[in-house]
C-alpha positions in Angstrom: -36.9 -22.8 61.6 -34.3 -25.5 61.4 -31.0 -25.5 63.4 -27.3 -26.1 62.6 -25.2 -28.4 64.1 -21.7 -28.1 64.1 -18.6 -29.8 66.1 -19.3 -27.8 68.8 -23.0 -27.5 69.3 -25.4 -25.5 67.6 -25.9 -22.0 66.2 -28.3 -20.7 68.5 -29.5 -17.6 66.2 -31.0 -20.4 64.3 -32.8 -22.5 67.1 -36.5 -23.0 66.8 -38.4 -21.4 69.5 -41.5 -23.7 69.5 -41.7 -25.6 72.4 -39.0 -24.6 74.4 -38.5 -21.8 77.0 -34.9 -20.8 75.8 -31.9 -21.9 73.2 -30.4 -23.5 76.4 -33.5 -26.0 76.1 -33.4 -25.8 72.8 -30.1 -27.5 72.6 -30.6 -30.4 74.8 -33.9 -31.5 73.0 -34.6 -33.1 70.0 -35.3 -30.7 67.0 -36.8 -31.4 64.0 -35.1 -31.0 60.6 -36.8 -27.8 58.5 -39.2 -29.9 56.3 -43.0 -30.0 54.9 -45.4 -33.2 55.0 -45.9 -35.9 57.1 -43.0 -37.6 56.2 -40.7 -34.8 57.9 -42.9 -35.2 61.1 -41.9 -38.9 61.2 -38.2 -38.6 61.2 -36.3 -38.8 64.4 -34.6 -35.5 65.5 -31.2 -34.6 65.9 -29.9 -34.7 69.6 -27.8 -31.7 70.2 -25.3 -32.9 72.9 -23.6 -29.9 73.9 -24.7 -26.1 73.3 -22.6 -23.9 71.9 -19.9 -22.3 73.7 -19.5 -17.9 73.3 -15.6 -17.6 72.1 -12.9 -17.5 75.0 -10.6 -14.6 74.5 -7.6 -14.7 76.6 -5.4 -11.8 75.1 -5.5 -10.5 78.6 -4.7 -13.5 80.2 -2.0 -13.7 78.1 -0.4 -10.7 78.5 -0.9 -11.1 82.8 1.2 -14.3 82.5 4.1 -13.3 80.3 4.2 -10.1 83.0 4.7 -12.5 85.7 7.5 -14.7 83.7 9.4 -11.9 83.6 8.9 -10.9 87.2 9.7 -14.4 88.1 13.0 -14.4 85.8 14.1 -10.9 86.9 13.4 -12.0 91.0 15.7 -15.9 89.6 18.3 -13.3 88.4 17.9 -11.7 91.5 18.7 -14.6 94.0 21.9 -15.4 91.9 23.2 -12.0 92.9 22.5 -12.6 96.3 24.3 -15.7 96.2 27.2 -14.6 94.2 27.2 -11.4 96.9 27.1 -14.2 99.9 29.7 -16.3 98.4 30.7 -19.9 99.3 30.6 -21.6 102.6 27.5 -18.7 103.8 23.5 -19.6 104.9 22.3 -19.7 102.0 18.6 -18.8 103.6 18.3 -15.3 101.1 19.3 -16.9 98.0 16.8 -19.6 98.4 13.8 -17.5 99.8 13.9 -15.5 96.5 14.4 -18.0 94.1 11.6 -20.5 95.9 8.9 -18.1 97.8 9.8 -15.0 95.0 11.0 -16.6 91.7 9.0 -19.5 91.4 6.3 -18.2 93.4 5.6 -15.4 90.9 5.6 -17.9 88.2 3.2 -20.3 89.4 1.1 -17.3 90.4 1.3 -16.0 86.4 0.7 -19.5 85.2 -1.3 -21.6 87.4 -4.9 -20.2 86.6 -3.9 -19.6 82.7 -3.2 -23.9 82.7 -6.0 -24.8 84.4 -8.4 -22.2 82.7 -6.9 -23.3 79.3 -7.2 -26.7 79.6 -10.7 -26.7 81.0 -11.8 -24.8 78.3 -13.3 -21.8 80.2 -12.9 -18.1 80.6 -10.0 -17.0 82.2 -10.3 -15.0 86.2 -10.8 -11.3 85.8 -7.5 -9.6 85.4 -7.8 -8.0 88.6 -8.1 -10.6 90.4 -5.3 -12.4 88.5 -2.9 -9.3 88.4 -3.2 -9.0 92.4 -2.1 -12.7 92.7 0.9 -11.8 91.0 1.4 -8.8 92.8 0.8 -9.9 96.7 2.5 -13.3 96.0 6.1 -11.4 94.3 5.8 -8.4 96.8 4.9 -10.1 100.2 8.1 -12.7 99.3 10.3 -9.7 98.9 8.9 -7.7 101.5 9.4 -10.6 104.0 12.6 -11.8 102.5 13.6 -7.7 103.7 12.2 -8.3 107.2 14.1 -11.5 107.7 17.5 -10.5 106.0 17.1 -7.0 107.9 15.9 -8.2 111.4 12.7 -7.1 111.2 10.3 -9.0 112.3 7.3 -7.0 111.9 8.3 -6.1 108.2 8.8 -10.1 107.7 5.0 -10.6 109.4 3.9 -8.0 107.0 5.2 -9.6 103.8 4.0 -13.0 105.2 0.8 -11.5 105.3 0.6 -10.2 101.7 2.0 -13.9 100.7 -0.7 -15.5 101.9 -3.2 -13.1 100.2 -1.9 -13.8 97.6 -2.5 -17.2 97.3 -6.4 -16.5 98.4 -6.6 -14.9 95.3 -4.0 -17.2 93.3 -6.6 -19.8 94.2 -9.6 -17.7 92.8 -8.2 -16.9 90.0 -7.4 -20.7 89.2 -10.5 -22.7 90.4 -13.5 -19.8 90.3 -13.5 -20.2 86.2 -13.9 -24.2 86.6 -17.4 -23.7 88.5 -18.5 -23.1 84.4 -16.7 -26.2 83.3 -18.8 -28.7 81.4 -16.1 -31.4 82.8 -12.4 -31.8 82.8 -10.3 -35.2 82.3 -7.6 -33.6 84.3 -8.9 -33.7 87.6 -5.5 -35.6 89.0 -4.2 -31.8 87.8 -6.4 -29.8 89.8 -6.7 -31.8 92.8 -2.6 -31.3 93.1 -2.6 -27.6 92.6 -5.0 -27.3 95.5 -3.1 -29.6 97.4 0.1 -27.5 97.0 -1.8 -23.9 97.8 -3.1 -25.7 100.7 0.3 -27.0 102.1 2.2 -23.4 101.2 -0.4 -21.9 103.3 -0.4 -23.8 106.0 3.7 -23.7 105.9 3.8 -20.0 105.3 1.4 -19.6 108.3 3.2 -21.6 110.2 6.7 -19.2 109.5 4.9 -16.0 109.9 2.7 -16.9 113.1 6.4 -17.8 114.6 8.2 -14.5 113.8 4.7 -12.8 115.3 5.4 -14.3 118.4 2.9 -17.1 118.9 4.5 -19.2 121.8 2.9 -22.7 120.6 5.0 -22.4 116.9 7.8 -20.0 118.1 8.9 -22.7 121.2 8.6 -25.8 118.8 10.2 -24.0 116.0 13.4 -26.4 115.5 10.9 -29.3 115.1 8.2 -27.2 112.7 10.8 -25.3 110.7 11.6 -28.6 109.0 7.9 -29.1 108.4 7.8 -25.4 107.1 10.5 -25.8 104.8 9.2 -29.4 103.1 5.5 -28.1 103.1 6.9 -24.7 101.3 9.7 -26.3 98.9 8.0 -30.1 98.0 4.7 -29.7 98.8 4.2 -26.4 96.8 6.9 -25.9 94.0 7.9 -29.3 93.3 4.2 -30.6 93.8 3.1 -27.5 90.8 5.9 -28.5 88.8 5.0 -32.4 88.6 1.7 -31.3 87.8 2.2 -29.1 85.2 4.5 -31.1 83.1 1.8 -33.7 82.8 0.9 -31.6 79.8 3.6 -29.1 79.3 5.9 -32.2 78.8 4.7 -33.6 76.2 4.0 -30.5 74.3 7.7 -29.1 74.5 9.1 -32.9 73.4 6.4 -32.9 70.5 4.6 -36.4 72.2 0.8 -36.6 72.6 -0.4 -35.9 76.5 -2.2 -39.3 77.0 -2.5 -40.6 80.2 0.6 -42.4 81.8 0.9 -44.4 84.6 4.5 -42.9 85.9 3.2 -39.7 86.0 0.2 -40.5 87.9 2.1 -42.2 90.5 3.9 -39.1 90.6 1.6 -36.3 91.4 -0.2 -38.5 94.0 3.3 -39.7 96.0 4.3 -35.6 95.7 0.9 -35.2 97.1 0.8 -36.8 99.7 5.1 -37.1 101.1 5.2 -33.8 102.3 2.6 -33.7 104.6 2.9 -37.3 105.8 6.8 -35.4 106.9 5.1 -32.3 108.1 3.2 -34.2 110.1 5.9 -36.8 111.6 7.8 -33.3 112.4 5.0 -31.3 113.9 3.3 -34.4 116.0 6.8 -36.4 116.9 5.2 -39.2 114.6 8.5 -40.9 113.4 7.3 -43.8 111.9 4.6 -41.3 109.9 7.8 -39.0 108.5 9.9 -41.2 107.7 7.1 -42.8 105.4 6.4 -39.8 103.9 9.7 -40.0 102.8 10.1 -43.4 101.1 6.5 -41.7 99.6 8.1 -38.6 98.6 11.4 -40.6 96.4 9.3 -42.6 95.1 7.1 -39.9 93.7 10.2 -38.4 92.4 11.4 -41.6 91.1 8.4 -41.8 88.8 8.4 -38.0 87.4 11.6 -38.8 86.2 10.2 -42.0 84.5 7.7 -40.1 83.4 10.1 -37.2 81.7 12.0 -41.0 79.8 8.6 -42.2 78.6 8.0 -38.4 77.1 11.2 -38.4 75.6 10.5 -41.9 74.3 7.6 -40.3 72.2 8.9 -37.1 71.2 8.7 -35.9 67.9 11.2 -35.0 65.1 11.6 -31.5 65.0 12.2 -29.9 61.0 13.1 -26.1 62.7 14.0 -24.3 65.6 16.2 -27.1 66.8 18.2 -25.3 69.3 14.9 -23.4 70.9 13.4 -27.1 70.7 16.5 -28.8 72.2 17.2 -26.1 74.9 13.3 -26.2 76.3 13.1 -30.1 76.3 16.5 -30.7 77.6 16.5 -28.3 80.6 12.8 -30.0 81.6 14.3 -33.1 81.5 17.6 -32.5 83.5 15.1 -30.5 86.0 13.2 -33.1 86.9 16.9 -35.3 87.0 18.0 -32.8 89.8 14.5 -32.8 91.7 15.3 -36.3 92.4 18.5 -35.5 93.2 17.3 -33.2 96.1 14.8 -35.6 97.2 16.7 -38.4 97.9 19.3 -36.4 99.7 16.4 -34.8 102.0 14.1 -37.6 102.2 17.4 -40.0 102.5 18.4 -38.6 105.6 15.2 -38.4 107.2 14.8 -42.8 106.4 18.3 -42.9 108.2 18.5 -40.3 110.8 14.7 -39.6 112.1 11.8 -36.8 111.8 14.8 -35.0 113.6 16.0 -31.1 113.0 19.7 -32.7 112.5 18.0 -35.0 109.3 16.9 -31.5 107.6 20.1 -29.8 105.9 19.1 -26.6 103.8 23.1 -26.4 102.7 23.2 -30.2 100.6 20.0 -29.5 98.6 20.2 -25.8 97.7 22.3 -26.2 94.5 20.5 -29.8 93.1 17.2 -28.1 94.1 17.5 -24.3 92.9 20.2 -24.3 90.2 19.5 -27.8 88.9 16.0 -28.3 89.5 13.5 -24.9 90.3 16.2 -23.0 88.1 16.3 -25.2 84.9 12.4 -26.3 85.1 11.8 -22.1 85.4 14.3 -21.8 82.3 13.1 -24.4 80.4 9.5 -23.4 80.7 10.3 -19.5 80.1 12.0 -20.6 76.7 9.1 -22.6 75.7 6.1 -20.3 76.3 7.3 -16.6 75.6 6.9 -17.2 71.9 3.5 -19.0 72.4 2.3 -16.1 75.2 4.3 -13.4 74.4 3.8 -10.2 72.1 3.8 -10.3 68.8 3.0 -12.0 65.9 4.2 -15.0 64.2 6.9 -13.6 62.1 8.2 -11.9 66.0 7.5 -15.4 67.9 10.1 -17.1 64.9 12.7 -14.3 65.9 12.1 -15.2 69.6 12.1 -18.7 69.2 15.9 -18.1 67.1 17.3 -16.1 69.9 15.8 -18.2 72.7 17.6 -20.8 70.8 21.0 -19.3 70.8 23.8 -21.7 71.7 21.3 -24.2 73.4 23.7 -27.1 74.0 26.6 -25.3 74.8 24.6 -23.4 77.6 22.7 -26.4 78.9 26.5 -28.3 79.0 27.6 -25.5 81.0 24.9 -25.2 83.7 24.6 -29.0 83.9 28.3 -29.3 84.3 28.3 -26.3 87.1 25.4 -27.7 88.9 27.8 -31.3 88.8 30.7 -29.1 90.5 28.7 -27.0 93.0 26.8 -29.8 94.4 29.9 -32.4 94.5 31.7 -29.3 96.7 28.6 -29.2 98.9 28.7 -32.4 99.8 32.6 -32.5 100.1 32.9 -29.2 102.0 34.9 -28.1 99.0 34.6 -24.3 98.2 36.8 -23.8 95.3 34.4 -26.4 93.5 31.5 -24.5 94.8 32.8 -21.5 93.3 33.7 -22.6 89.6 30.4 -24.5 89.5 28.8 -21.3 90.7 30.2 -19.3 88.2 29.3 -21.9 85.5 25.9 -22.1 86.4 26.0 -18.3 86.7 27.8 -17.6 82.9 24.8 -20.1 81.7 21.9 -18.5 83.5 23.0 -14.5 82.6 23.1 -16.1 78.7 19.9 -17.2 78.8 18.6 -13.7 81.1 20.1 -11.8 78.2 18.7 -14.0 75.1 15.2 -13.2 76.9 15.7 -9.7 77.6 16.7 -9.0 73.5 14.1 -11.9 72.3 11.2 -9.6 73.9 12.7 -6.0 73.5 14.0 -5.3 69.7 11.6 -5.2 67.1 11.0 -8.1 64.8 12.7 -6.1 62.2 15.8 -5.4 64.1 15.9 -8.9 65.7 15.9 -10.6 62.0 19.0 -8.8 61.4 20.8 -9.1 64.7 20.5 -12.9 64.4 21.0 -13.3 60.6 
């Protein structure tokens, strides 16, 4: 019986079973074409290089990561109410725990196994075990943001606990599938999404061992809480972020994703700052921290270069310009903001020391969440809820148009607020704090709002709400 070969292997209800054991061994042997005579027996056989592959169905998968993009955006909306209830001039420690450990927690834990099972090619983790990395990662951040905010320090234990379970099965649900990968050219990718679960586990450990009690972290807690906080914030979100618009990038600005040497820089400086500052923190290393530093800016130096080369090569765009220019620009000023955080926290740790004074939760909160973590989260969310979400294609156009939905004047709004809030930061300046804020906050309910009716009405009604 003669066998088929096709682009992406071979038919195996059509494999010859002489000689071989299986169609596994079928496929990586020679087999001769269906022929009679001795002139068939003398011609060379076709070398099957790969076996076919069953078809991936990721409906499921799907569907789990749209759930947790809307978890993440209602737990973003969330933290803006907190800090509009705290108001200017306040610690802003609940704002930031929920958009950081909840917010953009929950959407790495949605999106992080359906990148890295999509672009290896494989099966996605069983739901279950995908579906409680969701749930432990969004509840143990809320549960220990309500221990800490309520002074409660066995609740706070309690949600650090489910936190980190979460991310034991956030990391099974992202690496078990690539144990049946045939190969994958995006190691560099993989290699910094364990790096950042490894570094939010030890920094969450370190957090909830302290408000347990443990007297080695709890007496040298002014010198590890720095170490906590750049493991948790850098190490984790802006580490996944890096590494995920490696591909997501390009694909929102319409460029190919070809390797690039900025970006590559990138993810292995973001890799490796962090903990090179953890570690000048935790072990009084000084010299050690403050390189991590100069490490960590110039990592963010080069995602930025990376995010000009990407525009460099974008594509021309013939519809949906608004849901196009709305995606792509709030990526790029994202990654403009990240830098903007890192070289104010990494700045004063090369001029002041691996001291407590050098870290300052108050000057990077607005560059970091509302510029950065905020607009990366927003600009992501636009892209993929037509390309994940339910529906079909004629409901994904009427997302995309409503998605769209005064993009500039939105993006020129939060940009501008983000400008005001973070100038007033830095100059002690509440009234700009507040009209930034409120800027930022106009631009951000907008976009909650276009989401909420781009994934609610029916495609029928949504055609004619928009027309």
């Amino acid at each position: 019986m003669a066998t088929r070969s096709t682009s992406r292997g071979v038919d195996r209800s059509r494999v010859t079973e002489e000689g071989v054991c299986c169609a596994a061994c079928a496929g990586q042997q020679a087999v001769l074409p269906a022929s009679s005579g001795p002139a068939a027996a003398r011609k060379p056989g076709l070398t099957v290089l790969q076996p076919a592959r069953p078809t991936i169905v990721r409906g499921t998968d799907r569907r789990i990561a749209f759930g947790g993009v809307l978890g993440a955006a209602a737990l973003l909306g969330t933290a803006g109410l907190s800090a509009i209830a705290s108001g200017p001039g306040t610690t802003p420690w609940l704002p930031l725990h929920l958009a950081l450990a909840g917010a953009a927690s929950t959407a790495v834990a949605a999106m992080l196994p359906f990148f890295t099972a999509a672009l290896a090619q494989v099966g996605p983790a069983r739901p279950a075990l995908r579906i409680g990395a969701v749930v432990l990662v969004a509840g143990g951040s809320v549960i220990a943001a309500t221990g800490m905010n309520g002074g409660t320090a066995a609740v706070a234990v309690t949600g650090g606990v489910a936190y980190v379970a979460g991310l034991l099965a956030l990391a099974g649900s992202a690496f078990l599938p690539l144990l049946t990968s045939l190969g994958s050219r995006l190691r560099l990718v993989h290699a910094a999404y364990a790096a950042a679960l490894a570094q939010v586990g030890v920094g969450v450990l370190l957090a909830t061992t302290m408000l347990a009690g443990w007297s080695p972290v709890a007496g040298a807690w002014s010198v590890l809480k720095p170490a906590h906080a750049w493991l948790n914030v850098f190490g984790f979100v802006v580490l996944v972020v890096a590494a995920s618009l490696l591909h997501l990038a390009p694909t929102v600005a319409g460029a190919r994703i070809r390797p690039r040497r900025s970006i590559t820089v990138a993810i292995t400086c973001l890799m490796s700052g962090a903990p090179l500052i953890a570690l000048g923190y935790g072990m009084g290393w000084d010299v050690v921290g403050r390189s991590g530093a100069i490490v960590e800016l110039l990592g963010a130096t080069s995602l930025v270069a990376y995010a000009a080369t990407v525009q460099r090569d974008r594509g021309a765009w013939t519809s949906d310009f608004g849901w196009h220019r709305f995606a792509g620009l709030s990526l790029l000023a994202g990654q403009a903001w990240l830098l903007v955080a890192v070289a104010i926290g990494a700045g004063r740790i090369v001029w002041l020391g691996t001291t407590p004074a050098a870290w300052s939760v108050g000057l990077i909160a607005v560059p970091l969440v509302a510029g950065g973590i905020g607009q990366v989260l927003v600009g992501s969310w636009t892209h993929l809820v037509p390309a994940i979400g339910p529906g079909d294609q004629q409901a994904h156009a009427v997302q995309r148009r409503w998605l769209g939905q005064a993009a500039m004047a939105r993006w020129l709004a939060w940009n501008a607020g983000v400008v005001l809030a973070t100038v007033g930061m830095l100059v002690d300046g509440e009234d700009l704090v507040a009209a930034g804020g409120l800027m930022v906050g106009g631009a951000f309910l907008a976009g909650l709002a276009l989401l909420g009716l781009s994934v609610t009405l029916s495609p029928r009604r949504a055609r004619a709400a928009v027309a």
